[in-house]
N, C-alpha and C positions, 0 to 999 in steps of 0.2 A: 826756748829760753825761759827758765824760772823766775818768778819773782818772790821776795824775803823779804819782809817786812815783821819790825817791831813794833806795836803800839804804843803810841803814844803815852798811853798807862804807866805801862810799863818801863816807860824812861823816865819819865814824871818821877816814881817811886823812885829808883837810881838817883836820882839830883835829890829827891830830901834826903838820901842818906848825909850828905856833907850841911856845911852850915849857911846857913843863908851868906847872899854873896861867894863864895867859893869858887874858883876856875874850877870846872869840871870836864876833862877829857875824856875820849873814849878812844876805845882800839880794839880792834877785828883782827885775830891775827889772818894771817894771808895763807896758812898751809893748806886750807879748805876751797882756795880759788874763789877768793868772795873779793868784788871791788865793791866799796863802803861808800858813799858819801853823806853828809848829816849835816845838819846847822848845829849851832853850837846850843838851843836855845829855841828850837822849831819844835821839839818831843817825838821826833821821827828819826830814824836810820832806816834806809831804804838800800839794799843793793840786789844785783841781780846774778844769783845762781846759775852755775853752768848744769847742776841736774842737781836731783832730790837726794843727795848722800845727806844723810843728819848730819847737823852741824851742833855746836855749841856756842849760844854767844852769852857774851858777859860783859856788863858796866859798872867800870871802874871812874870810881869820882873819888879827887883829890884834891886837898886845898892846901896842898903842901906842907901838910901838919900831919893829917890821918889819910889814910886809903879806904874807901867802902864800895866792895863787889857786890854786882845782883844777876842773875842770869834770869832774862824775861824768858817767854816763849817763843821759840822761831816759827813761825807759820810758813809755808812756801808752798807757791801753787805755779803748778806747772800742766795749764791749760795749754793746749795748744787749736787751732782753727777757729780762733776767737771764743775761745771758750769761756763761761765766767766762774771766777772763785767765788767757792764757796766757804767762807773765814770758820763759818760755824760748824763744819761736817768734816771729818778727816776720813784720811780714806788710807786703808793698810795697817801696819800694825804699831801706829804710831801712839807713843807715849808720853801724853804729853805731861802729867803730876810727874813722873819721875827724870826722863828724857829732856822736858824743855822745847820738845819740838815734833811738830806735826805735818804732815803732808795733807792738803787741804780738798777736798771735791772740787768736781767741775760742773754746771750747767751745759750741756752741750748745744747747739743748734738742732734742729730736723736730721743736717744731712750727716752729723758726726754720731759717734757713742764712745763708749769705753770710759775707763776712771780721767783720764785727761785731753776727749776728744782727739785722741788720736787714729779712730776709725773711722774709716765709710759704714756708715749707721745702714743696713741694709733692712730697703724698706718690707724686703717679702716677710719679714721676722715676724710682722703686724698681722701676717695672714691678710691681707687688705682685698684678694680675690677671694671667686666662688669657690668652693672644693672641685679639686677637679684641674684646675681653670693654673696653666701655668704664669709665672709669676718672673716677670725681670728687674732686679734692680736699679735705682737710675744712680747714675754713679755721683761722689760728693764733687762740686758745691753742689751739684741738683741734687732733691732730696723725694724721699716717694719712691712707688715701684707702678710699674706697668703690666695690666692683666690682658692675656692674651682674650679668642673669642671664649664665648659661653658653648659648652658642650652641646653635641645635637642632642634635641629635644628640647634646649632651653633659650633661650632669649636672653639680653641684657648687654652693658657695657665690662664683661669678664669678671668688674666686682661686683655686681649684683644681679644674680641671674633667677631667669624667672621661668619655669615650668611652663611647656605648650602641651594645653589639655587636648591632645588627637581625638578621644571621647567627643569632648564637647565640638569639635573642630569637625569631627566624622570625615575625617581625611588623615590621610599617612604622610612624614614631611615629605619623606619620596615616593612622589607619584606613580611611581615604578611597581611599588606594593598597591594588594589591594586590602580594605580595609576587611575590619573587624563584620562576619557575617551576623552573627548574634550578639553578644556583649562583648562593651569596652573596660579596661580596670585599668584606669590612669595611673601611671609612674612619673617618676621624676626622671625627667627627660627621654618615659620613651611611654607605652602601652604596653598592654596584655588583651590577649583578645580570651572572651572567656564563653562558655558555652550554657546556654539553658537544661536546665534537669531533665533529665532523658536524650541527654546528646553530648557525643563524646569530639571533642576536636581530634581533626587529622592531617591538618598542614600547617597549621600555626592560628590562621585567619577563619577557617571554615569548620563547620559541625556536619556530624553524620549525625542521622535517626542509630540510636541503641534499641536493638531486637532486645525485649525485657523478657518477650515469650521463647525466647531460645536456654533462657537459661535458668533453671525454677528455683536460683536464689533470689532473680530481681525481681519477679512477680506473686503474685498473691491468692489466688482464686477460692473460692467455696467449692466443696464437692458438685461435681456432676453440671460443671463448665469449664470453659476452657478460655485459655489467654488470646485473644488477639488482639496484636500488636498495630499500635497510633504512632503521628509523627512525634514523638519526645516524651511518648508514656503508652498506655496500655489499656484496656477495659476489659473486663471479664463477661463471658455473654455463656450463658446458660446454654447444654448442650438440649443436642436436637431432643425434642422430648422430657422436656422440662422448664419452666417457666420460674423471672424473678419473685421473691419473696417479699415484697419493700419493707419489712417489718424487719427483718434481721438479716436483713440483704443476704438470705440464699438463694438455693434454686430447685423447686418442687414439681413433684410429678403431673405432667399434664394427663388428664383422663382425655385423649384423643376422642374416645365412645361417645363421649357425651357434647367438649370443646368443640369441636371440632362438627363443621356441617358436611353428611356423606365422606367418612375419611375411608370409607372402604367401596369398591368397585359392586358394580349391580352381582345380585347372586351371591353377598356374603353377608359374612355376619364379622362386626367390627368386638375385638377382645383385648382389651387395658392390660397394660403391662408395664414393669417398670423401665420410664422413659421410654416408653415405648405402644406401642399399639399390635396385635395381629390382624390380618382379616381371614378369615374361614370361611371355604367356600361352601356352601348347603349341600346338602347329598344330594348328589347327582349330577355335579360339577367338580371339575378338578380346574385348578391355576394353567395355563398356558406360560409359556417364555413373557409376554408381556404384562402378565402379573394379575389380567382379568381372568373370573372363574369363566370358563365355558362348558357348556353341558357334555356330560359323558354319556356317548350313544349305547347302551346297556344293551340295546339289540344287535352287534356286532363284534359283539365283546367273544373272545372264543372260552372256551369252558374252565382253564385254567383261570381267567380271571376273576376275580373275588366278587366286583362289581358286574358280573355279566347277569344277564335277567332268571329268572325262575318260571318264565314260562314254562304252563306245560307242553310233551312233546307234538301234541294233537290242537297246539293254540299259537296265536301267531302275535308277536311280539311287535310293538306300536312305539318309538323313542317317542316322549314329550320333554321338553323342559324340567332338565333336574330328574326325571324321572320316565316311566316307561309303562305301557298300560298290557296285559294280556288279552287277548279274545277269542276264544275256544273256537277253532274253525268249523266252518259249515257239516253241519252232521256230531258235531259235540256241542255239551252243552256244559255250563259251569261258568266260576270266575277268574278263570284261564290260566289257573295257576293249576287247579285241577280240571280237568273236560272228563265226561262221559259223553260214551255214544247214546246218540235221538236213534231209538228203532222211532223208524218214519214208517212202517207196517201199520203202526198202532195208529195213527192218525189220518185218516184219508185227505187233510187240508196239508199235510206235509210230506206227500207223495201223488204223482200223476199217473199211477197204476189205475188200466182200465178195474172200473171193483166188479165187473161182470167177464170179462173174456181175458186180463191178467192175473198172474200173480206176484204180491211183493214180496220180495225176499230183504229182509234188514242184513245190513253188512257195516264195518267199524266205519263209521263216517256218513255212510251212505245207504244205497238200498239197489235193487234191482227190480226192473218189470219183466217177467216172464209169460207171453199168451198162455193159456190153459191148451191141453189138447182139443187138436181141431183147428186150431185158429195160428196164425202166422202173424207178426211182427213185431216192435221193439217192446210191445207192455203197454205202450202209453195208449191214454186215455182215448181210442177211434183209431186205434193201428192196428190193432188183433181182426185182421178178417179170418175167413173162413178157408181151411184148406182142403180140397178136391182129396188130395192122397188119404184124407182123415174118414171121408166117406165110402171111398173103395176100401175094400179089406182085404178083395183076393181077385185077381183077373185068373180066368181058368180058361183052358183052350180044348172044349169038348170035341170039336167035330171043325174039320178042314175049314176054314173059311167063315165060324162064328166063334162065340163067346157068351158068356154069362157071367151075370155081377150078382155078388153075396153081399147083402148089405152088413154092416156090424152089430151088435146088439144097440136096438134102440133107433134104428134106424129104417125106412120106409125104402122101400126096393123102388128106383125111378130110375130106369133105363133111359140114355137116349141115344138118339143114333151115331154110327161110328163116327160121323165127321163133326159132332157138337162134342162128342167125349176129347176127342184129341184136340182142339182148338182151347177149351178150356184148360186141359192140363199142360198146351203148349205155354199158357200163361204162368204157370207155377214151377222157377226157376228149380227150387228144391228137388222136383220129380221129374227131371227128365228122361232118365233112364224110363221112367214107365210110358212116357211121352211113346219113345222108341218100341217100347214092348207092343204098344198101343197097334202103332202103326203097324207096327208086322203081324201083329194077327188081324189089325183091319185089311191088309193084303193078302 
């Protein structure tokens, strides 16, 4: 239901039109659906509108002489759910300088809106929840809306919700997960779990070690090192045979020869190289499988070999350590790489040749004793005895049953009897045969 109202002004103005004292009527025609009522003399006309069609109203005051019209302004306001007019605000396209008549705003309650509180004012419109956070409105007379809970991760009463730091908590809301192995990066209403430099995540919550030496864009090194790989980064370490530089952090040659206490096995000789060292073994050693020199036996060596000795062929080859010594065998003489023969003739202290009933003969190495004629045995010094056959010259068989001895030059004729001759000559293996002759002419 509308209500229509003239101001009092308004009819005021109307009544001066006529002259003081004057009956002054009024009239509403009825084709608009307007019932009127008014005092004659109150400065009000009030009636109440069946809806906002513009109307036109107008006051006529007569004193039965003259007629004077005025048409005020109609206001009507058609609040509805207790709504209040608003006299001073018009709402739509109302015209009131030319028209005469305006349709007026409402003030609504919480639970209404619209131009004439004829809506359920819906409270979610306010945004009154979290984002996120669904939103029901409560129907009019109640007024306001209702937020459902706060999304997981957040806390509150659906309109103001509030972040659960899992970080600071170091717990997951469902205990089901496990948390963050290395770093947390709090979100709004949930985590991130995040990894330290030099480690890559691989199931959401946990880090691997990143190999940086597998791949030589992630690592870095100086010449003449190499990368091995740490838990979450790397170090560079100087290869075998070379050492850091701390001045401009490279990596410089080690002199092993010198750094280094005995870097080479007995029997060599230690030789600097780059990043590196050799050991050389001294002549007369060669390396073995296990990487010590050991001595080369130069006295075993067969002739092909390079390394075999130089002894000469009359000297006898002695291995030493590294080396090998010659020694002209007995009967040569020299520094046994060359030997000459010792005639041992020339020297009586270097031969056991009797020097009266032997003779020495020199031969390559050695020598020989040979008795002189006459005498019997090896040479040596009291071996040459005297031989019976040397003193007979000739047995002759003159006459049946005797004999006669021819001595030889130089020699004394001494017979002696047949059975002294044969007992001596039975002793001198040499002359048996004459043994025999002996006998048969002593018979």
């Amino acid at each position: 239901m509308s209500l229509c109202s003239v101001s009092r002004k308004e009819i005021a103005r109307a009544i001066r039109l006529g002259r003081r004292g004057s009956h002054v009527t009024h009239n509403v025609s009825s084709e608009h659906g307007v019932n009127s009522h008014g005092h004659r003399m109150s400065g009000t006309i009030t009636w109440t509108p069946v809806n906002t069609t513009q109307i036109v109203f107008q006051v006529q005051a007569s004193d039965g002489k003259a007629v004077a019209a005025y048409k005020p302004v109609v206001q009507i306001c058609d609040c509805k759910n207790n709504g209040t007019c608003l006299f001073d605000t018009s709402v739509g396209e109302s015209d009131e300088v030319n028209s005469k008549f305006k349709v007026v705003a409402c003030s609504c309650s919480e639970a209404y809106s619209g131009s004439f509180c004829e809506t359920d004012y819906d409270g979610c419109l306010d945004d009154p929840c979290f984002p996120g956070v669904k939103c029901t409105d409560v129907e009019a007379p109640g007024f306001g809306a209702v937020c459902e809970e706060c999304p997981y991760g957040l806390y509150g009463d659906g309109k103001k919700c509030y972040d659960i730091d899992e970080c600071f908590e170091e717990r997951d809301l469902n205990d089901t997960r496990q948390f963050c192995q290395q770093e947390c990066i709090n979100t709004v209403g949930s985590y991130n779990c995040g990894c330290y430099s030099g480690y890559v995540s691989y199931n959401r919550t946990h880090c691997k070690d990143i190999n940086e030496c597998s791949d030589q864009q992630l690592f870095e090194c100086p010449n003449n090192a190499h990368c091995v790989n740490t838990m979450g980064s790397y170090i560079c370490t100087c290869d075998d045979g070379y050492k850091q530089y701390v001045r401009n952090n490279t990596c410089i040659n080690v002199n092993e020869c010198i750094e280094i206490s005995s870097p080479c096995p007995e029997y060599s000789t230690c030789e600097d190289t780059e990043g590196g060292h050799k050991c050389i073994c001294l002549t007369g050693f060669e390396k073995n499988s296990t990487g010590y020199c050991e001595d080369i036996n130069e006295c075993t060596l067969s002739l092909s070999d390079d390394d075999r000795h130089n002894c000469n062929i009359q000297a006898s080859c002695h291995n030493i350590p590294g080396s090998f010594q010659c020694t002209c065998n007995e009967g040569w003489h020299g520094d046994g790489e060359t030997c000459k023969d010792i005639n041992e003739c020339d020297d009586v202290y270097l031969n056991d040749c009797d020097p009266q009933k032997a003779k020495c003969s020199n031969t390559l190495g050695s020598y020989t004793c040979t008795c002189i004629d006459g005498y019997e045995g090896n040479g040596t010094i009291r071996s040459c005895t005297m031989m019976i056959a040397h003193v007979i010259s000739r047995i002759v068989k003159d006459t049946e049953g005797s004999y006669k001895c021819i001595c030889k030059n130089g020699y004394e004729k001494r017979c002696l009897g047949n059975l002294e001759i044969v007992q001596i000559l039975m002793n001198v293996k040499e002359i048996r045969t004459h043994v025999k002759i002996i006998q048969s002419v002593a018979t």
